[in-house]
C-alpha positions, 0 to 999 in steps of 0.5 A: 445533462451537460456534455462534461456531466455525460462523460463524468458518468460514462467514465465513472460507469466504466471505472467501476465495472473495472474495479469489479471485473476481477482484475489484478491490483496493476492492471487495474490500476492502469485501466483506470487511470486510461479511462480516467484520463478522457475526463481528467485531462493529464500528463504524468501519473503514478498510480500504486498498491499499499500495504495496508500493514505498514502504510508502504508503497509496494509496487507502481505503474507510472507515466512522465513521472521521471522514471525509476530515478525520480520514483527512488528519490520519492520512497528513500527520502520524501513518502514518510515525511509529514512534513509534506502536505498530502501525505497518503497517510494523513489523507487517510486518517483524515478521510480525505479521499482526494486533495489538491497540492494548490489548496494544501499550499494556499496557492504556494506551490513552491513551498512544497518539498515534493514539488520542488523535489520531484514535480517541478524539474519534470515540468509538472505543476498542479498535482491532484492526489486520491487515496483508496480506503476500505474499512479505515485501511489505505490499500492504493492512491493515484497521483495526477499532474499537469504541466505547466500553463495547464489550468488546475484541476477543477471542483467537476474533476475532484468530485468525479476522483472522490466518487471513484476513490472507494470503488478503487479501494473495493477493487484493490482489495479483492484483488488482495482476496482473490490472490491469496485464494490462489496463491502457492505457499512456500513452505520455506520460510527464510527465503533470503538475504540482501546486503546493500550499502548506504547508496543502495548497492547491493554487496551480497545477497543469497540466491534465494534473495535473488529469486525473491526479487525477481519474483516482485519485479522484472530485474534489470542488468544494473540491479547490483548497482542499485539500479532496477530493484523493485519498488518495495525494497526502496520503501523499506530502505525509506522506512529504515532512514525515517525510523532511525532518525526518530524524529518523534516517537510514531518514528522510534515505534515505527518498525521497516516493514512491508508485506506484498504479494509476489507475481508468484501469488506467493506472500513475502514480507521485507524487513530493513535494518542497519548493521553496526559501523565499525572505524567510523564507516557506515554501516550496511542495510541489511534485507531480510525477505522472507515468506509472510508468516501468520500474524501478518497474513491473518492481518491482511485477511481480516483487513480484507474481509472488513472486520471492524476493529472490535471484530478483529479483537474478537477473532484474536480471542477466539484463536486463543480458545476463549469462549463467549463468556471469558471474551466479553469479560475481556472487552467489557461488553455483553454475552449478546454483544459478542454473539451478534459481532460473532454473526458478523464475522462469520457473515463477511467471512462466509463461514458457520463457526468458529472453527471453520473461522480460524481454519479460514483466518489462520490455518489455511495460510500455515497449512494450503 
């Protein structure tokens, strides 16, 4: 074995010790992309958390990516658009675990919006971008990039990045599991209020919504002025910008929100919308943060637990009290089909009926 080829393995070996040595999803993320650094050389990184509800980066650690400036310019006005090459997204859906920004241009880097936007004035120039997908659902992706008069990344680099992908994607989430396993529910459920002008300035806001911030993100001196506030709520204000331009329908469908968990342990969900102009002025961004209620927790707990598709319409119909018979009228399928996708789920969710399902599913996000 080669010594590139044994350091492939030793690294590969470390990283998915980590994935499964019970980290939180940041941690984690960090680790990684140290290990990760002794066998794909680097100088600037950004590695992230997804929701998978929305698709919306939720928190990031980063180095030589320009900082906090660099990373708000990237969520409010490059992340949703698909104009771009190597959207997280598209990667996903295409199952595309890791590709580079020089085979997505055909060479011409330049005529890359993000490249011109964010990667280039940094002295940066070759990028290679890995999403973590797990049963179909992006939950993290890794950006790595070299300055340059660096070589691209190579074809021995990419095939390490696509083995790590899934053990990554496994690691982030069980962190989500383990976080919802110990986390406090706040009984209240409208926690806050932020009122932010078109430069992302805060005019007003509720204590609550203060104390919802903090709970995300350490919040600088600056954070009034726009400065300092955490990651998530720059998401939402890109999502919002992107929906009113509806530029297709995806963008008029399109709803700007995000669910993400709190250092707390505490689940909150984000929601973004314009308020009406009035003579001509613009009108302000109105945030409302507020505890995660069941439709998006049961979401990201049968998302966590691996049901499939089918799985999840099944669990939907058990809710509402349907028994065998009526679901597999519903979905067209067999008595014995429904019974083996009930084995199934009580499987992957480590429970021996029905009832303990929704208790598990449902009721122990309501009722801790």
């Amino acid at each position: 074995m080669s010594p590139s080829a044994a350091l492939d393995e030793r690294v590969f070996s470390e990283i998915k010790r980590l994935c499964f040595s019970g980290l939180d999803d940041l941690t984690l993320l960090r680790e990684v992309a140290r290990r990760l650094q002794r066998a794909v050389p680097f100088e600037a990184y950004c590695a992230s958390t997804v929701d998978p509800l929305s698709g919306l980066i939720t928190r990031s650690t980063a180095e030589g990516m320009g900082g906090m400036k660099a990373a708000r310019f990237y969520l409010e006005h490059l992340y949703l658009d698909e104009g771009d090459v190597n959207e997280y997204r598209w990667m996903a859906r295409s199952r595309r675990p890791v590709s580079l920004l020089s085979e997505a241009t055909g060479d011409r880097i330049q005529s890359s919006v993000r490249y011109r936007e964010v990667i280039g004035p940094l002295g940066l120039m070759y990028e290679a971008r890995s999403v973590s997908t797990m049963g179909g659902e992006l939950w993290g992706a890794i950006d790595l990039a070299r300055e340059h008069g660096r070589p691209d990344f190579s074809a021995r680099e990419v095939t390490l990045l696509r083995r790590i992908a899934p053990h990554l994607g496994a690691g982030l989430k069980a962190a989500i599991l383990r976080s919802q396993a110990s986390a406090e529910t706040n009984s209240d459920r409208a926690l806050g209020v932020l009122i932010l002008d078109n430069r992302g300035r805060v005019l007003y806001h509720t204590p609550g919504a203060e104390r919802c911030l903090a709970d995300l993100g350490d919040l600088g001196p600056g954070w009034q002025e726009g400065d300092g506030l955490p990651m998530a709520v720059w998401a939402v204000m890109g999502a919002l910008r992107r929906a009113l331009k509806s530029e297709t329908e995806r963008d008029r469908a399109s709803v700007p929100r995000v669910c993400i968990r709190a250092r707390s342990g505490q689940w909150l969900t984000l929601q973004a919308s314009m308020s009406e102009s009035h003579l001509g002025s613009q009108g302000e961004i109105v945030l409302i943060i507020e505890a995660a209620g069941p439709k998006q927790m049961a979401w990201l707990n049968t998302a966590a637990y691996g049901l499939s598709s089918r799985e999840r319409e099944i669990v939907d119909l058990i809710v509402r009290g349907l028994p065998s018979k009526q679901i597999a009228a519903s979905l067209y399928v067999t008595e014995d089909t429904v019974q083996k996708h009930l084995s199934n789920i009580f499987e992957k969710v480590g429970v021996r009926s029905r009832l303990a399902l929704v208790k598990r599913l449902y009721l122990n996000t309501i009722f801790p």
